[in-house]
C-alpha beads as a LAMMPS data file, in Angstrom:
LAMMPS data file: protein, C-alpha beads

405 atoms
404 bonds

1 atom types
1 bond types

-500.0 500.0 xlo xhi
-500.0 500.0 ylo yhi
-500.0 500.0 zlo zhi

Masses

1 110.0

Atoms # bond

1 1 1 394.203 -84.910 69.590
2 1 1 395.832 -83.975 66.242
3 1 1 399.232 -83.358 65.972
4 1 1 398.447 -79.427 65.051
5 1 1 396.321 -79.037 68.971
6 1 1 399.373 -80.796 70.132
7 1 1 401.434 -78.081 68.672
8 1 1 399.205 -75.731 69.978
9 1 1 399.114 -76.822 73.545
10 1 1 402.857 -77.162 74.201
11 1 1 402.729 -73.285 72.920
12 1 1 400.310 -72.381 74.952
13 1 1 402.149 -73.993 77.789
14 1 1 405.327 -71.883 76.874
15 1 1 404.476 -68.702 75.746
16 1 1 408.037 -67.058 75.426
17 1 1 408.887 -69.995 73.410
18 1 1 405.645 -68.620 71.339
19 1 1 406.875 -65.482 71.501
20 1 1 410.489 -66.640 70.181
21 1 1 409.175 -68.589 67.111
22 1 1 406.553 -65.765 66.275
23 1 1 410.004 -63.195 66.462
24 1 1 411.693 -65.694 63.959
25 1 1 409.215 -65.526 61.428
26 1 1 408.671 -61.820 62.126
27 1 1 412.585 -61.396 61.241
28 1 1 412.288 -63.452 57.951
29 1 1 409.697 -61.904 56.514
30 1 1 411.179 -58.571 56.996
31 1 1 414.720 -59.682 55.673
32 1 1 412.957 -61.267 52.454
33 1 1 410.626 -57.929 52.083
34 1 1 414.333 -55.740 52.246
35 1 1 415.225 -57.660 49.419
36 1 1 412.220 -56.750 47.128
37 1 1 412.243 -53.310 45.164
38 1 1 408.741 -52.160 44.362
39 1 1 410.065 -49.283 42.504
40 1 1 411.284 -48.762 38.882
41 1 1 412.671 -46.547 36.574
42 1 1 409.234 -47.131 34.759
43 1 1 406.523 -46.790 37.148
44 1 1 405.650 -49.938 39.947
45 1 1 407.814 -52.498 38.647
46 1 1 409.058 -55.657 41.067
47 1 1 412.768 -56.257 41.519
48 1 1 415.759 -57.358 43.641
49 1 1 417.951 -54.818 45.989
50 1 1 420.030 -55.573 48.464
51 1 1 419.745 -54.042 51.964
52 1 1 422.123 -51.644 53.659
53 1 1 423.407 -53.381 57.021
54 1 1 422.252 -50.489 59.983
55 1 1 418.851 -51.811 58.038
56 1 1 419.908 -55.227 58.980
57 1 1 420.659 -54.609 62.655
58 1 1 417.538 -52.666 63.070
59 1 1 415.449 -55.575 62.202
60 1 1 417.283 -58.401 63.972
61 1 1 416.896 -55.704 67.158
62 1 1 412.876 -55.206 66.382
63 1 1 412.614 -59.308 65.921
64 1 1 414.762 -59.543 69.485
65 1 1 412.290 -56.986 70.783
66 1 1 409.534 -58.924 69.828
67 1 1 410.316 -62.040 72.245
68 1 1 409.357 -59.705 75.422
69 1 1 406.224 -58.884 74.270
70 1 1 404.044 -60.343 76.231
71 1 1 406.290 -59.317 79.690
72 1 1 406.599 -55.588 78.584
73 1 1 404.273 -54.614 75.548
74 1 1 404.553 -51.176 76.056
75 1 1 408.493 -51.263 76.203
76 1 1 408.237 -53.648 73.449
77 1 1 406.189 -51.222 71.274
78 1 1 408.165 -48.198 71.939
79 1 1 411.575 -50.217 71.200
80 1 1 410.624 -51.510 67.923
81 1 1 408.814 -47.901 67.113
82 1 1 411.789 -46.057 67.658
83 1 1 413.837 -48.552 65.812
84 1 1 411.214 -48.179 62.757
85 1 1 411.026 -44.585 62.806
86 1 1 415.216 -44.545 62.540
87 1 1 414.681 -46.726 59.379
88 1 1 412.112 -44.462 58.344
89 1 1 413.726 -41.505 58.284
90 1 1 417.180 -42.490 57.323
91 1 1 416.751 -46.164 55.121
92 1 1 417.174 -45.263 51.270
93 1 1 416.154 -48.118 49.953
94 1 1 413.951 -48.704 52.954
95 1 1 413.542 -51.910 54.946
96 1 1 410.274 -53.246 56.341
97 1 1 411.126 -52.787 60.270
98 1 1 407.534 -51.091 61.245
99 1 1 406.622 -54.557 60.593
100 1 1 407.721 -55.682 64.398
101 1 1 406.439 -52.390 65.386
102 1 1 402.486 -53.010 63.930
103 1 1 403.045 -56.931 66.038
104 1 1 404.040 -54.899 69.048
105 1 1 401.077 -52.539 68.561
106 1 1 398.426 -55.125 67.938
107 1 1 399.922 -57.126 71.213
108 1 1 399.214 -53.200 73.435
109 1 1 395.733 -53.236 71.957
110 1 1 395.127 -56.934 72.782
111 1 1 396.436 -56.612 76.156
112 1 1 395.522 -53.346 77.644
113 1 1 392.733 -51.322 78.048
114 1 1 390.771 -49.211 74.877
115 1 1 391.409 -45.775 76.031
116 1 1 395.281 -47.241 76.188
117 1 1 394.628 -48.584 72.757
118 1 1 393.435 -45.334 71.305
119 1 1 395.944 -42.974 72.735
120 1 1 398.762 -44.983 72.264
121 1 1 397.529 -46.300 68.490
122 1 1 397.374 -43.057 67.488
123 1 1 400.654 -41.861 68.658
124 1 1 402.041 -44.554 66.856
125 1 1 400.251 -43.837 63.446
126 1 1 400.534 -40.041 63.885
127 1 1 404.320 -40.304 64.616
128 1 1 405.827 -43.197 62.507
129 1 1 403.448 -41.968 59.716
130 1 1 404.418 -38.102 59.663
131 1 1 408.129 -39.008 59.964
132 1 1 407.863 -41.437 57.146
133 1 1 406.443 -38.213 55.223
134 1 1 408.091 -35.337 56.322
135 1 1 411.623 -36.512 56.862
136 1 1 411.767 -39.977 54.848
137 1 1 413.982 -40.035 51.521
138 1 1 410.114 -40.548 49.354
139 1 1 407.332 -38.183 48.535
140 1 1 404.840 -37.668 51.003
141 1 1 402.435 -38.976 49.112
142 1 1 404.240 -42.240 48.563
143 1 1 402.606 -45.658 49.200
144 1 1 404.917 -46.848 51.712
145 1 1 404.317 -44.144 53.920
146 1 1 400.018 -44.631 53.593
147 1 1 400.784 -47.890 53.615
148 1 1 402.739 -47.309 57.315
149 1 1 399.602 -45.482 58.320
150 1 1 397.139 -48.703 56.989
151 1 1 399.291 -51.322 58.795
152 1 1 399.605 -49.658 62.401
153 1 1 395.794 -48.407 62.270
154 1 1 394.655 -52.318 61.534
155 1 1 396.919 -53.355 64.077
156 1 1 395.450 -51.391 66.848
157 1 1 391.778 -51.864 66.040
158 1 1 392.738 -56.083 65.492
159 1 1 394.092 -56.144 68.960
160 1 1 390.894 -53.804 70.244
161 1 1 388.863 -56.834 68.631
162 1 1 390.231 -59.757 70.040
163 1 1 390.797 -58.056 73.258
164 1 1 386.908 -57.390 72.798
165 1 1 386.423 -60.672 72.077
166 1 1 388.062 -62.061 75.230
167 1 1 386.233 -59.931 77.565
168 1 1 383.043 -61.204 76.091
169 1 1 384.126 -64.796 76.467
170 1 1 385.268 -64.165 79.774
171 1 1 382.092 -63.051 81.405
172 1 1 379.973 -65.315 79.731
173 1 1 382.137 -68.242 81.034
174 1 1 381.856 -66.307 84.485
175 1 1 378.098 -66.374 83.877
176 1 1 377.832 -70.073 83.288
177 1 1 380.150 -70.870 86.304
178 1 1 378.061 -68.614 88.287
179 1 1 374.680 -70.032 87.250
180 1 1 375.955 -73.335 87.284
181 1 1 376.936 -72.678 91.517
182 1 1 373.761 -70.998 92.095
183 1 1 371.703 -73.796 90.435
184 1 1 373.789 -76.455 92.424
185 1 1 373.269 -74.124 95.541
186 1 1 369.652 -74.104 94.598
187 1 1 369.382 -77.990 94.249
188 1 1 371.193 -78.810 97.743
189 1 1 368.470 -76.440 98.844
190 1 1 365.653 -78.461 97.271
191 1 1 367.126 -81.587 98.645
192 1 1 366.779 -80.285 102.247
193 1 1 363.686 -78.954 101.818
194 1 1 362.743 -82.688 100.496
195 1 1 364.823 -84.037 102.949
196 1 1 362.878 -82.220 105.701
197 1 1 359.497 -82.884 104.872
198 1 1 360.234 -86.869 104.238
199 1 1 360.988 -86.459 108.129
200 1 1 357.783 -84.624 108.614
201 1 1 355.956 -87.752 106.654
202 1 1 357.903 -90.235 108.705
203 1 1 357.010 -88.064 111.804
204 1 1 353.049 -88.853 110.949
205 1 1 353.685 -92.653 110.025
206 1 1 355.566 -92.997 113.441
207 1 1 352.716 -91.347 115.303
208 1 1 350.210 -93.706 113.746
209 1 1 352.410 -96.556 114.876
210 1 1 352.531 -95.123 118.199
211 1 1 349.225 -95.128 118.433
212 1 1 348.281 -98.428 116.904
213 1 1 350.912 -99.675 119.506
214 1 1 348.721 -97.781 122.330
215 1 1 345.710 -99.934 121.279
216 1 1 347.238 -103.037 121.040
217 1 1 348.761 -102.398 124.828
218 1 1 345.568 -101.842 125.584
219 1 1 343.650 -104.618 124.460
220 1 1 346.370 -107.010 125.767
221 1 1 345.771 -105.189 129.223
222 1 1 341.978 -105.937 128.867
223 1 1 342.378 -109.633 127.890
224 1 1 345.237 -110.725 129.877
225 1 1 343.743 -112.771 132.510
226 1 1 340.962 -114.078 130.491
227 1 1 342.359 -114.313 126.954
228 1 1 346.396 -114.765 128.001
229 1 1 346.614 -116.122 123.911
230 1 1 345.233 -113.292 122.545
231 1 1 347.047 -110.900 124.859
232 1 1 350.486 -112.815 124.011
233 1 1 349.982 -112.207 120.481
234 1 1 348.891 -108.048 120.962
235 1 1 351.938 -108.071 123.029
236 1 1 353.863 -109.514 119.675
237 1 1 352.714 -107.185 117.662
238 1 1 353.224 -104.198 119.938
239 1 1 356.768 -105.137 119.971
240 1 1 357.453 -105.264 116.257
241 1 1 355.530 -102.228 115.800
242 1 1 357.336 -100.121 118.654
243 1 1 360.770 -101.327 117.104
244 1 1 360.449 -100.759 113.802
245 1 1 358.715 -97.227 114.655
246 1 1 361.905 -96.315 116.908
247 1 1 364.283 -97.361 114.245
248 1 1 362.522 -95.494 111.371
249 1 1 362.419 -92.376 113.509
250 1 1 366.439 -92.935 115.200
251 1 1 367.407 -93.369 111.765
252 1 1 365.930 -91.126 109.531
253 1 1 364.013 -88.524 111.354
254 1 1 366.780 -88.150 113.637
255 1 1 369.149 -86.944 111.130
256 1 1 366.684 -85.153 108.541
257 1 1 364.338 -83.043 111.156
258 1 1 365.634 -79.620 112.083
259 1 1 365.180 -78.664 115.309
260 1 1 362.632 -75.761 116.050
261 1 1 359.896 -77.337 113.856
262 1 1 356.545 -77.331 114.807
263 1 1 354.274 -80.531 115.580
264 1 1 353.388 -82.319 112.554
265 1 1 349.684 -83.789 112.752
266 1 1 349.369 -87.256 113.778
267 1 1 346.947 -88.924 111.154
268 1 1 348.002 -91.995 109.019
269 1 1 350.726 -91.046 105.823
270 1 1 348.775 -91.576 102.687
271 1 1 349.657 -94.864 100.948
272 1 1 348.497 -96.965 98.082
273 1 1 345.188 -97.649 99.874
274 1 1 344.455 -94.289 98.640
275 1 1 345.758 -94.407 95.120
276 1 1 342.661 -94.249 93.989
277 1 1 341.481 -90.718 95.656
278 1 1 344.731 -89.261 94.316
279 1 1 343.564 -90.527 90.742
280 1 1 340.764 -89.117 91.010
281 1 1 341.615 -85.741 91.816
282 1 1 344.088 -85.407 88.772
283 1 1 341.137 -86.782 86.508
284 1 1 338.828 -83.879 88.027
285 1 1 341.567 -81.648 86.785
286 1 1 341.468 -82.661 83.602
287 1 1 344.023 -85.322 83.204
288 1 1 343.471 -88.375 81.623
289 1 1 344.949 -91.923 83.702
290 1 1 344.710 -95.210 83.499
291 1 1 345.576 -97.349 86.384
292 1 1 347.046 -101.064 86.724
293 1 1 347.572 -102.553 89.296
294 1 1 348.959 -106.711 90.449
295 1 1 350.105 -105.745 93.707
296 1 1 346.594 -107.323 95.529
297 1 1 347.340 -108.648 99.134
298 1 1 351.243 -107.265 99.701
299 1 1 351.658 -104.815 102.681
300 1 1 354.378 -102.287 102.587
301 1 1 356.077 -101.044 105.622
302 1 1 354.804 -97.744 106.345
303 1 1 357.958 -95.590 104.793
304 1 1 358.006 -97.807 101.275
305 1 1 354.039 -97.271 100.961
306 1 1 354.533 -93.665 101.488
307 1 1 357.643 -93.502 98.718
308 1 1 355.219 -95.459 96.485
309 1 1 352.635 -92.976 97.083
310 1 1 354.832 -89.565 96.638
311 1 1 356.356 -91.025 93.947
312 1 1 352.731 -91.300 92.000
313 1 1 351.758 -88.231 93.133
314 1 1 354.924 -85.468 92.075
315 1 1 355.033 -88.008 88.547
316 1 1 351.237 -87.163 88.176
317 1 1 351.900 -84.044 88.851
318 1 1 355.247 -83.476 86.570
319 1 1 352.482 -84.898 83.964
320 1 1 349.830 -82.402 84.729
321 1 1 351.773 -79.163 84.522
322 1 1 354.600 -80.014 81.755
323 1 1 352.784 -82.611 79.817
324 1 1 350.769 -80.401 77.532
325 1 1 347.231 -79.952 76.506
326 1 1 345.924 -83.602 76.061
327 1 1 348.241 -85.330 77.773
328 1 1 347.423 -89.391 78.974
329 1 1 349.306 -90.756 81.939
330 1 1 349.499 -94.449 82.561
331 1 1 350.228 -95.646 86.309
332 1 1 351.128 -99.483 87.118
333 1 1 351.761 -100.729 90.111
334 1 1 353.373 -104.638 89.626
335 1 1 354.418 -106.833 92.654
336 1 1 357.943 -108.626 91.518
337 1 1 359.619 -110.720 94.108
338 1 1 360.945 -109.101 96.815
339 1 1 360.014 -105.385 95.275
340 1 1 357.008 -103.458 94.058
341 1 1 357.460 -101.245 90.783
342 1 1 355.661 -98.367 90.540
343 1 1 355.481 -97.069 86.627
344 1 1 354.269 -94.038 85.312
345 1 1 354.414 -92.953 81.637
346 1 1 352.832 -90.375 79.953
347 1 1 352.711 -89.182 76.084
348 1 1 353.310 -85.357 76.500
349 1 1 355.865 -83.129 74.660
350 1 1 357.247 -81.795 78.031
351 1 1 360.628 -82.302 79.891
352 1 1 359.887 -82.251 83.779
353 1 1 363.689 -82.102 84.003
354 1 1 364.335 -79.240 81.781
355 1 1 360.593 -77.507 82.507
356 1 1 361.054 -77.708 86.294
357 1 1 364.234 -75.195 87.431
358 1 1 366.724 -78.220 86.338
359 1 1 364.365 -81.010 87.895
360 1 1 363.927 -80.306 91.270
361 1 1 360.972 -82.335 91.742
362 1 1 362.821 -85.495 90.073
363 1 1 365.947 -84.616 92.910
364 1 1 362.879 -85.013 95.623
365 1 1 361.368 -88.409 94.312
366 1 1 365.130 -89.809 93.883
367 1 1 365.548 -88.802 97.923
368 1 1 362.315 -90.570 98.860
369 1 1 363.237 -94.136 96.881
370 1 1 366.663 -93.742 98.403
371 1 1 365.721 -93.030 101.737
372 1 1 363.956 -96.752 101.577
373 1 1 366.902 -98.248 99.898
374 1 1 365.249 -98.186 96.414
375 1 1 366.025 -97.434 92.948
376 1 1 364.385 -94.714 90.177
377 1 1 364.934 -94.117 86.818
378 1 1 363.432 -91.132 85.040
379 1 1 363.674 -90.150 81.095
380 1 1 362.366 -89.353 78.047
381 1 1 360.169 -92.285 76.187
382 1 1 361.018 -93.752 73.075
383 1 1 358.093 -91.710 70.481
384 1 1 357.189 -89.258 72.991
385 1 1 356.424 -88.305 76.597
386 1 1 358.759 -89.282 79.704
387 1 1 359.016 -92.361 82.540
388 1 1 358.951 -92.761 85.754
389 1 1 360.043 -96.075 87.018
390 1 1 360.761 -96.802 90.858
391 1 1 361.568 -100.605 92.613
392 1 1 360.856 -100.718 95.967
393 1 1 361.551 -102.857 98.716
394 1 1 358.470 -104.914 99.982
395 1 1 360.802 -105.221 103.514
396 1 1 362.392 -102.974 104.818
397 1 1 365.903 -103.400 106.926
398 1 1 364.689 -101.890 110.064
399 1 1 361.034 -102.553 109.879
400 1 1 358.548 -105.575 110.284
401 1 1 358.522 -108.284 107.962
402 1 1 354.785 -107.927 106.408
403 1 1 353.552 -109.845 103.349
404 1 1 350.997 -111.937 103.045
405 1 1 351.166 -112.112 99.395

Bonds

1 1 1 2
2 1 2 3
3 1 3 4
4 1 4 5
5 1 5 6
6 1 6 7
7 1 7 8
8 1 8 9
9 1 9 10
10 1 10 11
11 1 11 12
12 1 12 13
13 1 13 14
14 1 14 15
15 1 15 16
16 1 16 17
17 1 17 18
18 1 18 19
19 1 19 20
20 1 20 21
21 1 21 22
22 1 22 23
23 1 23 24
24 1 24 25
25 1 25 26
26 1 26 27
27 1 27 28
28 1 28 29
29 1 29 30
30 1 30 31
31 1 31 32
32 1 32 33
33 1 33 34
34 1 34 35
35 1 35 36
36 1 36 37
37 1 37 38
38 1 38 39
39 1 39 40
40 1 40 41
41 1 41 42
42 1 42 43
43 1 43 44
44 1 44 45
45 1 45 46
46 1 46 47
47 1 47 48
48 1 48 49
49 1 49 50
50 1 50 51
51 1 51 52
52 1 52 53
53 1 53 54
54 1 54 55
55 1 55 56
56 1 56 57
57 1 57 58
58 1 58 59
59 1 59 60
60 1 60 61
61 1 61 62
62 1 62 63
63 1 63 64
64 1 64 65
65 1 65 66
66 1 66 67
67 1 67 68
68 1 68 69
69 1 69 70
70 1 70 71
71 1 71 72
72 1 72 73
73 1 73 74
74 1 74 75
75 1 75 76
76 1 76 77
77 1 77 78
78 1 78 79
79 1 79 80
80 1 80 81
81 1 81 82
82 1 82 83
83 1 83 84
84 1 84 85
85 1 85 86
86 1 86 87
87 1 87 88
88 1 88 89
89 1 89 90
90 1 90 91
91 1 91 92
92 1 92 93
93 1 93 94
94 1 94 95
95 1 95 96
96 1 96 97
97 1 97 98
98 1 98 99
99 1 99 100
100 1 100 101
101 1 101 102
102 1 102 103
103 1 103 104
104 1 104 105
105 1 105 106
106 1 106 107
107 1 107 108
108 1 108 109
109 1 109 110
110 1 110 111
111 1 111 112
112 1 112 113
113 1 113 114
114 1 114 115
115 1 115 116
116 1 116 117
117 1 117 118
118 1 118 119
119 1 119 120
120 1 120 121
121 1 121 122
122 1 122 123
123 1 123 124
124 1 124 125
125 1 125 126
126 1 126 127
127 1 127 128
128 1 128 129
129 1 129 130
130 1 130 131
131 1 131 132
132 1 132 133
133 1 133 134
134 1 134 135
135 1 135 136
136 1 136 137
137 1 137 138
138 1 138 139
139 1 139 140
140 1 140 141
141 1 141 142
142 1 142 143
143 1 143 144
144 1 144 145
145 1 145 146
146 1 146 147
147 1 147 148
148 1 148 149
149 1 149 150
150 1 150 151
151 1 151 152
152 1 152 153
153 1 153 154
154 1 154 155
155 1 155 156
156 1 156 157
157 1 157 158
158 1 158 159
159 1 159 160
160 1 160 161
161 1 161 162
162 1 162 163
163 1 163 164
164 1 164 165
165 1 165 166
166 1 166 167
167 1 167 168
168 1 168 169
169 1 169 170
170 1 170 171
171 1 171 172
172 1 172 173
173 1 173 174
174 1 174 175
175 1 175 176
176 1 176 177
177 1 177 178
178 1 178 179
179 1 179 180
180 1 180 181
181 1 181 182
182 1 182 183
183 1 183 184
184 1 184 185
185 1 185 186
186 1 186 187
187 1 187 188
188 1 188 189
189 1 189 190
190 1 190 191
191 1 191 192
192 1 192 193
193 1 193 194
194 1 194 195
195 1 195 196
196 1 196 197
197 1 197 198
198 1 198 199
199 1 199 200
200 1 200 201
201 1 201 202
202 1 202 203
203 1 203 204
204 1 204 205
205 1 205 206
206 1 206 207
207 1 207 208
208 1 208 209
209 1 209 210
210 1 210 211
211 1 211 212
212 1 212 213
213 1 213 214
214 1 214 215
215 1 215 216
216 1 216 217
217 1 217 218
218 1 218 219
219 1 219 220
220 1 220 221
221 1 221 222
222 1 222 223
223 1 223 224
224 1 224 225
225 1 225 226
226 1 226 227
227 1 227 228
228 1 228 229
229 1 229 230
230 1 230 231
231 1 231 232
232 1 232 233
233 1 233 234
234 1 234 235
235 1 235 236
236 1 236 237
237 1 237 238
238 1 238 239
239 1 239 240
240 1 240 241
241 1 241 242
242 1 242 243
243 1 243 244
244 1 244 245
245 1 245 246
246 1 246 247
247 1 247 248
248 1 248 249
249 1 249 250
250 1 250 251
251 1 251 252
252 1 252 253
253 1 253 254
254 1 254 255
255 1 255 256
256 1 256 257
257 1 257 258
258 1 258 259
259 1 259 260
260 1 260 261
261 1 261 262
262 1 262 263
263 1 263 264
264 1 264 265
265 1 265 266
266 1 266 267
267 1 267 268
268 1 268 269
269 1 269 270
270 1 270 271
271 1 271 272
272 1 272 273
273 1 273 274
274 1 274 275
275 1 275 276
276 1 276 277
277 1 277 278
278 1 278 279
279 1 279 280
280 1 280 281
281 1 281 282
282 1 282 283
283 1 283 284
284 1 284 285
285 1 285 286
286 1 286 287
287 1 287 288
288 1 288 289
289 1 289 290
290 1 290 291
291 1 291 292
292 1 292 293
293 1 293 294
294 1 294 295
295 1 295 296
296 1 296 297
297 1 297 298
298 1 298 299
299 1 299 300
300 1 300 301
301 1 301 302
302 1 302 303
303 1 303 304
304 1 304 305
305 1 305 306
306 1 306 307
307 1 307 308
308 1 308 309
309 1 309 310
310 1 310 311
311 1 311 312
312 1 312 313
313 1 313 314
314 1 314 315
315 1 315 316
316 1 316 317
317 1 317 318
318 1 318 319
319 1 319 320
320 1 320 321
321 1 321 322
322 1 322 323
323 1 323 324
324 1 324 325
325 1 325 326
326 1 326 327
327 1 327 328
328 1 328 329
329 1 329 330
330 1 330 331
331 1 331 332
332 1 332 333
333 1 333 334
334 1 334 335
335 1 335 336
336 1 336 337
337 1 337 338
338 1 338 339
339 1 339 340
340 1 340 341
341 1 341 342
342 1 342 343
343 1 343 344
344 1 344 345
345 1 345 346
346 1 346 347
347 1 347 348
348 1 348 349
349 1 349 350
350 1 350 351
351 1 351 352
352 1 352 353
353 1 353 354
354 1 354 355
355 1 355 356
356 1 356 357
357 1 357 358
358 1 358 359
359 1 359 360
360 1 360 361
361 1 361 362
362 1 362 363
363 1 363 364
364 1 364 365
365 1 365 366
366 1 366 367
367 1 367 368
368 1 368 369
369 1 369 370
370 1 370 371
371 1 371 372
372 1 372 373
373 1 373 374
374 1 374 375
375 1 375 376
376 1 376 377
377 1 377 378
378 1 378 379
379 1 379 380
380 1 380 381
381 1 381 382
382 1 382 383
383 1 383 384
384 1 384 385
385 1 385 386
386 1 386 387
387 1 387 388
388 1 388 389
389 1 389 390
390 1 390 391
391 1 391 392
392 1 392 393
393 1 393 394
394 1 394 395
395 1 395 396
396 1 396 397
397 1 397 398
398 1 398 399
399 1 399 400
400 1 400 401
401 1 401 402
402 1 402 403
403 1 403 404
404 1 404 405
């Protein structure tokens, strides 16, 4: 910050102090204009003159006036335009004090209302002007007198202006701050919504799991006297399964689901078993992609393999209805460690985050990853086009341990 907004800051903070300064110069310039004859024997000729004192009083009492004008504007104005129509009808040479009353005049305008503006600008020209002319020691038709007339009309329509000005300024910052709650309001809405059907997903994946469990209790039950092995190792499995089924659905589902919602159907979440059907419908639409794939022989707990498969789908998507005519997507899906990444780039000239009502659908994929304690980054791409990049956990906290990679 320079040392000028520094200035301007502290004034802003202190406004009478403002005021106070603004009254000072105000009172100099009218005490150096008293000084200044514009008026010759021989025409407009400039020379020195030397003020009567009532003419000094009246401007050190318009300045004084001056400090209150933000408090009282009206007062202000009519104190410094009586105090200028005195010197204008009885200062011979005549002192500059309308000069505090065009600054009190300007401040009404910039502060009030326009039909205030306009009746009380007009007053104010009509009365300091015909005084000037009618009863003032100079011709009617003298230049300080039109020049009276000037001055107070440009101060009123100024102070119209900027109090125009601020009114615009005003409501579109109101606007903004309203657009910016409602698209905030709108997001938190889109997150629920998400929110709600990842519970509806993890409603299905739990139901498979349910039943897988059902058919492992029942083999066991079928083989347990001749095959007590086998049925030890069903038994096993039923019990991971059940757990990590109750845990997804106490921890997630529990909190997420509203209550009232209807039965969700009970066939298997889509995973990356199916990446290739999903492909394939966004090629019969038209879209060109290329898939890549390392991850061969890694099984992802239910909730990460739907995440992985969402994730494709809305960036696929994103790709299909912002990337533009000709647009080439590029999906990889890379086992690394203890995570899977799941890529997709494309080479369009659209923004899903700008295109999409502020990136609603990028909100939804970010609540997915999270919800399975993984991480996504989304952007624009170096040349061209936009990224989608999302690490996921290949085990999960509350589910089974399964990788036989």
């Amino acid at each position: 910050m320079t040392t000028l907004d520094r200035f301007r800051a502290r004034m802003k903070a202190h406004p009478m102090a403002l005021d106070a300064t603004l009254a000072s110069a105000v009172l100099v310039a009218m005490v150096a204009g008293s000084f200044v004859d514009p008026r010759g024997a021989n025409g407009v000729t400039w020379g020195l003159r030397t003020p009567d004192w009532p003419s000094l009083v009246l401007m050190a009492l318009a300045a004084a006036a001056l400090v209150f004008r933000r408090r009282t504007p009206l007062a202000v104005l009519a104190v410094t335009g009586g105090l200028s129509l005195v010197e204008a009808v009885t200062g011979d040479p005549r002192a500059p004090v309308a000069m505090a009353a065009v600054i009190a005049l300007y401040t009404v305008a910039a502060t009030t209302d326009r039909h205030t503006t306009w009746r009380v600008g007009l007053l104010t020209m009509s009365v300091l002007t015909g005084a000037a002319m009618l009863a003032g020691p100079l011709p009617w038709y003298a230049q300080e007198n039109l020049g009276i007339f000037a001055w107070t009309g440009m101060a009123a329509a100024g102070g119209d202006a900027v109090r125009s000005r601020r009114a615009v300024v005003e409501a579109i910052r109101e606007r903004a701050e309203r657009a910016e709650r409602t698209r905030e309001e709108e997001a938190r809405r889109r997150v629920a919504e998400e929110r709600l059907r990842i519970a509806r997903d993890l409603h299905d994946v739990v139901a498979h799991h349910i039943a897988l469990v059902n058919v492992q209790a029942g083999v066991a039950a079928h083989v347990m006297d001749k095959r007590p092995d086998q049925a030890k190792e069903a038994l096993a499995h039923v019990r991971e399964a059940s757990r990590s089924a109750l845990n997804e659905l106490r921890a997630t589902v529990g909190l997420l689901r509203q209550s009232g919602d209807p039965e969700a159907p009970t066939e298997p979440a889509p995973g990356l078993d199916r990446l290739d059907e999903l492909v394939g419908t966004f090629r019969a639409a038209g879209l060109h992609v290329e898939v890549a794939r390392t991850d061969e022989g890694t099984r992802l707990p239910a909730a990460v393999d739907l995440a992985a498969y969402r994730v494709i789908q809305e960036a696929l998507t994103n790709v299909q209805k912002h990337g533009g005519q000709g647009a080439k997507a590029e999906v990889s899906v890379v086992r690394v460690g203890p995570s899977i990444e799941i890529s997709v780039l494309d080479d369009g000239t659209g923004d899903p985050a700008s295109s999409d009502g502020g990136g609603h659908g990028l909100l939804g994929m970010r609540e997915r990853v999270t919800a399975v304690s993984g991480t996504l980054t989304t952007g624009p791409r170096y040349g061209g086009g936009f990224r989608v990049h999302a690490i996921l956990p290949v085990k999960t906290r509350t589910g089974p341990q399964e990788d036989s990679a």
